[in-house]
N, C-alpha and C positions, 0 to 999 in steps of 0.2 A: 386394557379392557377387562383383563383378568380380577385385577384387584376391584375396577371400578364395582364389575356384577359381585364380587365379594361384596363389599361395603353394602351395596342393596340389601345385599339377602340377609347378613348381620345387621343391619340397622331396621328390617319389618323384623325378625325375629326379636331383637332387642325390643322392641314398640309393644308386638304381640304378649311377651312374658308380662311386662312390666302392666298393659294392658286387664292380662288376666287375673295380674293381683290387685286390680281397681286402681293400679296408679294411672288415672288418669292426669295426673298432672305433668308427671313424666312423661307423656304424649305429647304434651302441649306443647311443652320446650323443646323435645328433640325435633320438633315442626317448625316453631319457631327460628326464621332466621337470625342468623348474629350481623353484628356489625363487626365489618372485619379494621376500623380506621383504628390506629394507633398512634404514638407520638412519643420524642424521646422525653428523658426530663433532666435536668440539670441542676446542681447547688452549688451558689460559688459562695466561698468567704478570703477576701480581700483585706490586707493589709499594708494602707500605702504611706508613705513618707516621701512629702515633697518640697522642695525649695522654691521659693518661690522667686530667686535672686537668678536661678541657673535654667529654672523650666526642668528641671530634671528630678527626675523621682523611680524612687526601687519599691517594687512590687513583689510581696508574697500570696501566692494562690493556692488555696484549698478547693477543687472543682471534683463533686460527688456525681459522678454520671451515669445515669441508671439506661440500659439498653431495653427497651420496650417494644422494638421490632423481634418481629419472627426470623432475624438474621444475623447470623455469627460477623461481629465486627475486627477487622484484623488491621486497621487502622483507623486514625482520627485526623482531625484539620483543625486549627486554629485561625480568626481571623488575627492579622497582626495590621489592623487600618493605618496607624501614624505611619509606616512605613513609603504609604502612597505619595505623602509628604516631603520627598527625593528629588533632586535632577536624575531626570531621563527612568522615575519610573513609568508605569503603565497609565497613571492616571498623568502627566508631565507630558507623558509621550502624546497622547488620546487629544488631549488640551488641544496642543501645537500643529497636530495635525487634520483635526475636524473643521469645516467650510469656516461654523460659525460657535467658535468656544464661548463657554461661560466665561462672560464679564470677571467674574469672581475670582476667576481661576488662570486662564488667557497663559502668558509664560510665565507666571509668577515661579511657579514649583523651580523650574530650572533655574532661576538667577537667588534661590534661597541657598544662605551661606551656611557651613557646618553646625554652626551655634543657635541657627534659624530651623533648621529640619525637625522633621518626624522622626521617630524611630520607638521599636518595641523589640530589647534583645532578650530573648529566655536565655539566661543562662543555666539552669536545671530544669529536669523535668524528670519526674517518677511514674510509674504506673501501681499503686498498692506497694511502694518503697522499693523497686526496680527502674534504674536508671534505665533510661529509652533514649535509641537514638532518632533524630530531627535532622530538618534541613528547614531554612528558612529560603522561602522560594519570592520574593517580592513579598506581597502580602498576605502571604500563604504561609503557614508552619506545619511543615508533615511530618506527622509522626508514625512511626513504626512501633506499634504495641509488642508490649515484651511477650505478653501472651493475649487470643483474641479475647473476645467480649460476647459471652454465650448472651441468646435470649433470657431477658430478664436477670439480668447481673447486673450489680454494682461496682464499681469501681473507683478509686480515688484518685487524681492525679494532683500532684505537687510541686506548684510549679514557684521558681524564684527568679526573676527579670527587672530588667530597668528601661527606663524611656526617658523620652523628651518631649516636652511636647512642641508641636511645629506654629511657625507665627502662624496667625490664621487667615487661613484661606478660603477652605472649604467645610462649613458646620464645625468643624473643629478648631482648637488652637488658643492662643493666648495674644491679649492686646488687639482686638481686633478692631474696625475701625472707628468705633464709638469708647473704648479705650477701656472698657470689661478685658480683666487680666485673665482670666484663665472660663474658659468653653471647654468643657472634656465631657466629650462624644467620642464616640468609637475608640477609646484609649486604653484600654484593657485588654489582653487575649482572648478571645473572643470563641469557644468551641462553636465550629460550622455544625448548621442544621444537618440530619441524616432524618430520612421519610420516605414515602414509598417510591419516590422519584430517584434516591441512594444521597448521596453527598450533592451540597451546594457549595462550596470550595467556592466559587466566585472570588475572583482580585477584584480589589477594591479601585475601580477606574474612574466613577462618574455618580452612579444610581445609588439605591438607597439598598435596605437590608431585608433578612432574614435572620430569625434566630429560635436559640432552645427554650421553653420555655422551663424555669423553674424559680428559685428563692433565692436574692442577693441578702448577704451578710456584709457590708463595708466598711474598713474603718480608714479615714483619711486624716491623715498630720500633716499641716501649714500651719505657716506662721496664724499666730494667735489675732491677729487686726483683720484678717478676711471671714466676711460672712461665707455660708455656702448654702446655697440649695440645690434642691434635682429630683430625683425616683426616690422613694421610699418612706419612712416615717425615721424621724430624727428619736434615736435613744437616749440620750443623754442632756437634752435641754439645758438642765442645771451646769452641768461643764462649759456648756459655749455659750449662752447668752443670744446675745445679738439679735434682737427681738423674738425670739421663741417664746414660748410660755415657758418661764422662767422664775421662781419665790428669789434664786439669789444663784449667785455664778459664783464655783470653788475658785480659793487664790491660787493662783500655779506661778511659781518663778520662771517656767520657762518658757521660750518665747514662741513657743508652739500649743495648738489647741489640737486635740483628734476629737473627729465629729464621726459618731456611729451612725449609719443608716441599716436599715432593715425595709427590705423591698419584694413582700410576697409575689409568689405566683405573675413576675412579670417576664419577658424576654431581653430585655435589654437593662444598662443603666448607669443613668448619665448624670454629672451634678456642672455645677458653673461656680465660682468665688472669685470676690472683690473686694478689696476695702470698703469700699463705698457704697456698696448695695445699702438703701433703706429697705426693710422688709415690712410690707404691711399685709393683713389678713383677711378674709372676710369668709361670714359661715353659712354654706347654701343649707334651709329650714330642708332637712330630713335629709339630709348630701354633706357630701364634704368639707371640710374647710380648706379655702384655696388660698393658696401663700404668691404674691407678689414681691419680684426684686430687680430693682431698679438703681441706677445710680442717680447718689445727692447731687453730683454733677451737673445731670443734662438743667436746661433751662427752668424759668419756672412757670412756663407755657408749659411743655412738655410731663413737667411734673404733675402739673394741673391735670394732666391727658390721662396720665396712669393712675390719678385717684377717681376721673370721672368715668375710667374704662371698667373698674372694679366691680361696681353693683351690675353691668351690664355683663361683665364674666361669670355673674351669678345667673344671670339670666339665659344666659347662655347655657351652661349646666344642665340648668333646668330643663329648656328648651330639648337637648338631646338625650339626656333621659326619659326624659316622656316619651321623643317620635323614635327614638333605638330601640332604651332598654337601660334600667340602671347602671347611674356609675359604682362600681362596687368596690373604690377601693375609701380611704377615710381622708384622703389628699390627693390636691392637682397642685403643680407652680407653674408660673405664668413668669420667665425669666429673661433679663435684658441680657442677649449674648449671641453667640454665633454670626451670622452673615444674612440675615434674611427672616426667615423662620422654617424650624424644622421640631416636629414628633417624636418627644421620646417617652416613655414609661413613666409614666404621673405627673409628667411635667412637657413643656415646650421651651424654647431658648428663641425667642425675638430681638429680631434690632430693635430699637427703643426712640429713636429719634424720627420719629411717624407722627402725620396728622390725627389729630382725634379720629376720623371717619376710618384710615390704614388702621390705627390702630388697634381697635375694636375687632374687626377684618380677618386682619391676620389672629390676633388671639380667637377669631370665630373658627377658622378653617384648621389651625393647630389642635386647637381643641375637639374637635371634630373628629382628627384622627385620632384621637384615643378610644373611638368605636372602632373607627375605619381604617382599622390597621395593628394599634396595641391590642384591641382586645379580639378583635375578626383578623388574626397575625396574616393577611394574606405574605405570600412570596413578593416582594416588594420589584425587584428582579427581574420577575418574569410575568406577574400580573400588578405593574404600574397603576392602570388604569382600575383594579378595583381598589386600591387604596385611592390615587387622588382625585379620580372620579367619582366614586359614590362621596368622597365628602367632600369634594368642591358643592355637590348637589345638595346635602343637609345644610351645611355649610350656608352657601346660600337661600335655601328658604330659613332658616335660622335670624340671618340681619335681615330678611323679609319682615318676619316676624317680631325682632324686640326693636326693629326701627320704624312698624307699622310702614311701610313701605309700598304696600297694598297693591304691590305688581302681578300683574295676572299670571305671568311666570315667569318668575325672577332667575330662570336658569337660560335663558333668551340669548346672553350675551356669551354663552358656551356654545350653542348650538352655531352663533357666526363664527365663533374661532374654528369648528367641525367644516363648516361650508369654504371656507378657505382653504383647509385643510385639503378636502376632497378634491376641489376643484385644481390644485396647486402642483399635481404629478410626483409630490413627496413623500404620499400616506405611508406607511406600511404598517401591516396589520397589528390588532393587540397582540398577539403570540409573539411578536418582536421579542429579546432580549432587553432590558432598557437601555442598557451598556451599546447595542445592535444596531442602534438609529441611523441611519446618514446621517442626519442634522439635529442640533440640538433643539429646534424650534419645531420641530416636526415627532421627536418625543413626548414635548410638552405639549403641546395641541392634542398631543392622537390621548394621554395620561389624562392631562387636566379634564379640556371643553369635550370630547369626544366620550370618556369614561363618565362624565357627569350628562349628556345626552342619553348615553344607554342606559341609566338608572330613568332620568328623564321620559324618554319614548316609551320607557317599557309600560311607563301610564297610560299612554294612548294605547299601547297595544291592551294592556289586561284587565284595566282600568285603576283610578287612583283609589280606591279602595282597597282592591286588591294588592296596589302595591306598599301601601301605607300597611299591611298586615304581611307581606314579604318582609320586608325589613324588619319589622319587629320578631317576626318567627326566625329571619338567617339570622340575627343574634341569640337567641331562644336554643338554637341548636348549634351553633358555630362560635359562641365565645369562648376563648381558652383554646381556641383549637386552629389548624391551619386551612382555613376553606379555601378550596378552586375553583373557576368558573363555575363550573359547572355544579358544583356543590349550590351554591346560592341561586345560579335557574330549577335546579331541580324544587330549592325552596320553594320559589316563584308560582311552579309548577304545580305543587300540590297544593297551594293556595287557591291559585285561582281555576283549577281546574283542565286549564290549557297546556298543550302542546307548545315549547318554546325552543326547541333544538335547532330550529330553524333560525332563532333570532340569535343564537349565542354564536352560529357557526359563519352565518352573512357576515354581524356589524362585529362581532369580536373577531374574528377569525381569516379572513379575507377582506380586500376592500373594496367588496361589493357597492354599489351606491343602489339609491331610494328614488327611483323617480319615476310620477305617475300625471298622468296628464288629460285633463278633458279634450278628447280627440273632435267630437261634434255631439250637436247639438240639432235634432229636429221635429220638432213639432214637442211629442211629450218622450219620443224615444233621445235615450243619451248613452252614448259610447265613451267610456273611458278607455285606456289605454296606457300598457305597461311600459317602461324604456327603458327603467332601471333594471341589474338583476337582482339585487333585494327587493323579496317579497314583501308585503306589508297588507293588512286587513287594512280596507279601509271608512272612513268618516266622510261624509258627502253630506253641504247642506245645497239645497235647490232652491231657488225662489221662481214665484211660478208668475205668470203674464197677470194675473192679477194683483199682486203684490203680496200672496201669501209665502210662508218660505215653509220647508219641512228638511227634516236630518233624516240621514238614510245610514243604514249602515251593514258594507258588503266585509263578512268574514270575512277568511282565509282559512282556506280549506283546508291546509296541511298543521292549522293549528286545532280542529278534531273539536273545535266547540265555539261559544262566544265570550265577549268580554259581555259583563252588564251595564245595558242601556235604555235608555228610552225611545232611541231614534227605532225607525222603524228597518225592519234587519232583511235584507233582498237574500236570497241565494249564493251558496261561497264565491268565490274566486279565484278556479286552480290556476296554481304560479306561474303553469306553463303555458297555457291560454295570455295571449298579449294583450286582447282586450276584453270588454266587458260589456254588454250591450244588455240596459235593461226599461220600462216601460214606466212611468212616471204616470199621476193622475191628474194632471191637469196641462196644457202646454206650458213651457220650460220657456223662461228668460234667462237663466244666468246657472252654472251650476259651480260651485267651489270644492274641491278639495282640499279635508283636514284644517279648517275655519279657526280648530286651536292654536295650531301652528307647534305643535307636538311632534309630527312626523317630520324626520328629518332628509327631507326631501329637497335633495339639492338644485334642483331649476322649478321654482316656485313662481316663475312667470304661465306656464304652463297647465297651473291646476286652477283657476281660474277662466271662465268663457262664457 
């Protein structure tokens, strides 16, 4: 308390001096709040040599990591992912004994032979040229700093290891099942995020990432007949060929190529090679140029698919730069590889043997996440649902859009995977762990259809104006950075003016349900009625005994204003009150709630009478 009354009385006097000598400007600032958010930053330059006969390759690491917390660091984490890769690791174990495992995954890990595994062994590690001692814990690397890591210090660590990559299984690996040799994701040492939350150490069990954000340097050696693509801008064209922009390719006698990449300001970074990749390009007017690779292999239907998918990945581009927010880097790839499709740093890696309609799709919802996710880095972890929910939601008004599709809300078929959900005694809330789920069906549901309904309702709640300026402002202020929930309602918040603490804590937070119900109906009086305990403003249209209809619209009181409308606006509606009884101007035939079908109100026989 001492110090506190200290600091006042130095800080008016400090104000008063400065004051006197007309520094008014100096007033201003010491008034002005700061922003107290920070973030770490990282530089890796990578040096790898791989065979592409054994899957096995040795890695040299230079990682520049600058401390940007206001906290002395006295140890670090590594992810070391191929490791998961194992019999009877954490993600082997997790597999074998959840109700309902990934397809993908099921007991594969356990029946994989020595020659077949993951693995990432450091065998040195420095601190600023101070051997440090490590334990490799599963897919953890702890390290023990030789000395800590003051605020804002630099430090260099130097690290020399070797790996393998594991057949693939999961996003990762080599020869997967469309017969792309090498998918490398997650295959690098990987330093765990540190933020105000402390360390994310996470074993790599099931769910997706977190990471640091700063600048990849890479240089990769394979054989000379494999193309490669992935994260960053290729330096060397002229050395490798293989459709690049390219005047002429140096002769080299030996039977290896190294392909430099350079990957600013990303947090991850992944590439994919095959012999057989064709590499074609195409270049979005004032955006990017986007690189496609595919194999000469698949059919010539399917190849067909990947040149008709091309102008429509432009379109795409387009499409979410305009309703986000620029893409800002000078390349995307659109890559045939991994298990499915999954987000990385400039690039995505998809299976490749898809219908034109899939395939389109998938390249819409990948691409997507290079707003909603590479560049809005949420915690993938622990907030699932804003990465694959807000871009299941652009995502799909996206193929809305370049497929003219003309659906009234193309996010419709999310909201019944939500209703299933709810109804199904599965839920549990967004705060979940992703790793935390019971079921894996019940991850995906509450992430995908449930995270793309909250972006979804939050129109009916604030209106779609207002949310179509949400999103573009959480980018505006949250690119490059790690946003929370709560970070992006407060967006919300100051856009539209409203109160929403209420909506982040019900449908994120607990699982509350939505359900409101016309109780009766007499004469021109109408009783609605609350069941759910998620509060909701709500939309009412009425049609009256003569056949005229009018929209009504009852706030919610605890959100302290309105949404902008036309309908005509009756008096709040506090949460606690279960019903709502109000007077109509003409007698009442039929009254419906939420006509949009926006609110995601799970017994919708009810709001109807």
């Amino acid at each position: 308390m001492k110090y506190f009354l200290f600091t006042l009385i130095f800080s008016a006097l400090f104000i008063a001096c400065n004051t006197s000598k007309g520094a008014i400007a100096n007033t201003t600032l010491l008034a002005k709040p700061t922003s107290t958010y920070w973030q770490q930053h990282v530089d890796y330059k990578m040096d790898i040599n791989l065979d592409v006969n054994t899957y096995k390759y040795t890695g040299k690491q230079e990682l520049v990591y600058t401390n940007n917390s206001p906290e002395v660091l006295r140890k670090v984490f590594y992810h070391l992912y191929f490791n998961a890769f194992q019999p009877n690791s954490e993600m082997d174990i997790r597999s074998r004994t959840i109700t309902d495992p990934d397809k993908r995954v099921g007991d594969r890990i356990q029946k994989l032979q020595p020659h077949e595994i993951g693995y990432i062994h450091v065998n040195h590690l420095t601190q600023n040229g101070v051997a440090l001692d490590y334990e490799t814990v599963g897919t953890i690397l702890e390290v023990v700093l030789a000395s800590p890591i003051q605020p804002g210090e630099k430090v260099t660590f130097a690290m020399d290891f070797d790996a393998q990559v594991p057949l693939q299984i999961r996003r990762s690996g080599r020869n997967n099942k469309e017969g792309v040799a090498l998918s490398m994701t997650q295959w690098y040492p990987k330093l765990a995020e540190y933020d105000f939350e402390g360390w994310h150490a996470d074993p790599y069990i099931g769910r997706e990432f977190h990471g640091v954000w700063g600048n990849f340097d890479v240089k990769l050696t394979l054989d000379k007949n494999y193309v490669v693509g992935g994260s960053g801008y290729l330096q060397n064209p002229n050395d490798v060929g293989h459709g690049y922009e390219t005047s002429k390719v140096i002769p080299t006698n030996s039977d290896k190529l190294t392909w430099h990449f350079k990957a600013p300001n990303v947090h991850d970074f992944t590439w994919a090679a095959d012999p057989d990749y064709i590499h074609d390009t195409a270049k979005v007017t004032n955006g990017p140029t986007l690189h496609f690779f595919y194999k000469n292999t698949l059919s010539k239907e399917k190849i067909q698919f990947w040149k008709k998918m091309q102008p429509k990945a432009v379109e795409l581009m387009k499409y979410f730069s305009k309703h986000i927010g620029a893409y800002p880097y000078e390349q995307y790839s659109i890559i045939q590889g991994g298990d499915g499709g999954m987000e990385y740093a400039m690039c995505t890696l998809i299976t490749g043997k898809r219908s034109y309609g899939s395939l389109v799709g998938v390249t819409a919802h990948e691409m997507a996440h290079s707003w909603f996710q590479f560049l809005l880095a949420t915690n993938e972890s622990k907030h699932a649902w804003m990465d694959e929910g807000f871009t299941s939601y652009i995502s799909d008004w996206a193929m809305n859009s370049i497929f003219n599709e003309n659906k009234i809300n193309p996010t419709s078929g999310a909201y019944d995977g939500y209703y299933y959900l709810a109804k199904s005694g599965k839920e549990q809330p967004f705060t979940t762990h992703a790793d935390r789920f019971n079921y894996n069906q019940s991850y995906g549901i509450s992430a995908y259809n449930k995270g793309e309904v909250f972006m979804a309702q939050l129109a009916y709640v604030i209106g779609e104006a207002h949310l179509k300026k949400t999103i573009k402002q959480y980018f505006i202020d949250w690119a490059f950075k790690h946003p929370t929930p709560n970070d992006f309602i407060r967006v919300a918040e100051k856009v539209s003016g409203l109160e929403l603490d209420w909506y982040l804590t019900d449908f994120a937070q607990t699982t509350n349900t939505i359900d409101y119900a016309v109780k009766t109906i007499n004469g021109k009086t109408i009783t609605l009625e609350r069941i759910g305990l998620m509060p909701m403003p709500i939309d009412l249209e009425v049609t009256y005994r003569d056949g005229s209809t009018q929209s009504y619209y009852i706030p919610l009181q605890m959100m302290r204003g309105e949404k902008p409308t036309s309908a005509t606006q009756l008096k709040d509606w506090a949460w606690a009150h279960p019903t709502y009884t109000f007077e109509s101007k003409k007698v009442v035939k039929s009254v419906h709630i939420d006509p949009s079908g926006l609110m995601a109100d799970i017994d919708q026989k009810n709001n109807k009478k």
